[in-house]
C-alpha positions in Angstrom: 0.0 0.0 0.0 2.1 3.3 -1.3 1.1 6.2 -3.3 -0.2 10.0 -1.8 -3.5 8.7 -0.2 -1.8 6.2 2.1 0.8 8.4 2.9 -1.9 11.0 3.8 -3.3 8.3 5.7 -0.3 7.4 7.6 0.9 11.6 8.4 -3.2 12.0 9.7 -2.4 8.9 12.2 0.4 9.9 13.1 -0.4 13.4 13.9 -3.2 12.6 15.8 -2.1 9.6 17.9 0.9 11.9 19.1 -2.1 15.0 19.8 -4.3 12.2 21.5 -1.4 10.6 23.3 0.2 13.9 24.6 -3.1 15.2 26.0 -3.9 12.0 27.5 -0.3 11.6 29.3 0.0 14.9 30.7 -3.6 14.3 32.4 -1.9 11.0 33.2 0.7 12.0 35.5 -0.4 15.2 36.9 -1.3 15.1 40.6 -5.3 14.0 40.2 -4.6 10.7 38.7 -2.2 9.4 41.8 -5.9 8.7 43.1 -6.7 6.2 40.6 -3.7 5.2 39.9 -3.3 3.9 43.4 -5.7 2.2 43.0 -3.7 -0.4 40.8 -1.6 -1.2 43.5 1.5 -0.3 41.4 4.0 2.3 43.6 3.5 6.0 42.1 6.7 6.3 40.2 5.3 3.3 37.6 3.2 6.0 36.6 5.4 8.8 36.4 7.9 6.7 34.2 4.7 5.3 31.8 3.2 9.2 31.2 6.5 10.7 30.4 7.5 7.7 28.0 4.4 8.6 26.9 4.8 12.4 26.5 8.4 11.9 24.8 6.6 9.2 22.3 4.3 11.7 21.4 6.9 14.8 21.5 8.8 12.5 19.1 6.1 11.6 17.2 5.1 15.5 15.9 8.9 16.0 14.9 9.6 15.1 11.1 13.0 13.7 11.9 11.6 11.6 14.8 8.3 10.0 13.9 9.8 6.5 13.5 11.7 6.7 17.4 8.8 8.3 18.6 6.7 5.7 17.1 8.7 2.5 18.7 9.3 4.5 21.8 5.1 4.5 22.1 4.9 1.0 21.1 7.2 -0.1 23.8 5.2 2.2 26.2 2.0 0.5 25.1 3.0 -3.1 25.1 4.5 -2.5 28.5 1.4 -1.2 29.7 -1.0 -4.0 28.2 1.8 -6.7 29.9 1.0 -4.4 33.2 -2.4 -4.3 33.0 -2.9 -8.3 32.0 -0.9 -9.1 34.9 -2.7 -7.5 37.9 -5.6 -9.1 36.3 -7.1 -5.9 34.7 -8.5 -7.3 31.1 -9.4 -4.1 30.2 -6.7 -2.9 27.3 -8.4 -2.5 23.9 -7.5 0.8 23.7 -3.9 -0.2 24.8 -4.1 -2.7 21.4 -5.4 -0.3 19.4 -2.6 2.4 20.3 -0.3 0.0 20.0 -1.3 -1.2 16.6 -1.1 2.7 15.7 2.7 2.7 16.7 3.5 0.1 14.9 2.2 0.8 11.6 3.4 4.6 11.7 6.5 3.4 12.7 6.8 0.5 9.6 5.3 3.1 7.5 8.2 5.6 7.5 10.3 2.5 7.5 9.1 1.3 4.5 
């Protein structure tokens, strides 16, 4: 799949999974999600380190020269979180899959 609509395609994922992801990360680790968060169990700094992997993913990803690191970098960030999630025996990460499905193909997009 090549030619100008599917790399339209790809640059309209791309922009807005790194819009989406930024706004959704910064939320993520300011002070009012601890609460929930805590919730998980998990100590506080998981959280920290997941939202700014998160916000440098999607930094990375609005940056011409860095979609494809800023890509992997959310992928990794993703499929750690699903692995997270699935083992403290919280089932809920479709959204994580579909994120993470996003990463990928930006990132084998601008590889390709």
């Amino acid at each position: 799949m090549s030619g100008p609509k599917a790399k339209i395609g790809m640059c309209v994922l791309q922009y807005s999974l790194g819009i989406a992801i930024l706004i959704m990360a910064v939320r993520f680790v300011l002070p009012n999600a601890a609460h929930d968060f805590a919730r998980t169990g998990l100590p506080g700094f998981v959280r920290l380190v997941m939202g700014f992997g998160e916000i440098l993913g999607g930094v990375l990803l609005l940056i011409p020269g860095t979609v494809v690191r800023g890509a992997w970098v959310l992928f990794a960030v993703f499929v750690m979180g699903i692995l997270t999630h699935l083992l403290h025996g919280l089932l809920d990460v479709g959204n994580l899959v579909i994120y993470a499905g996003a990463a990928f193909a930006i990132a084998m997009g601008r590889n390709g």
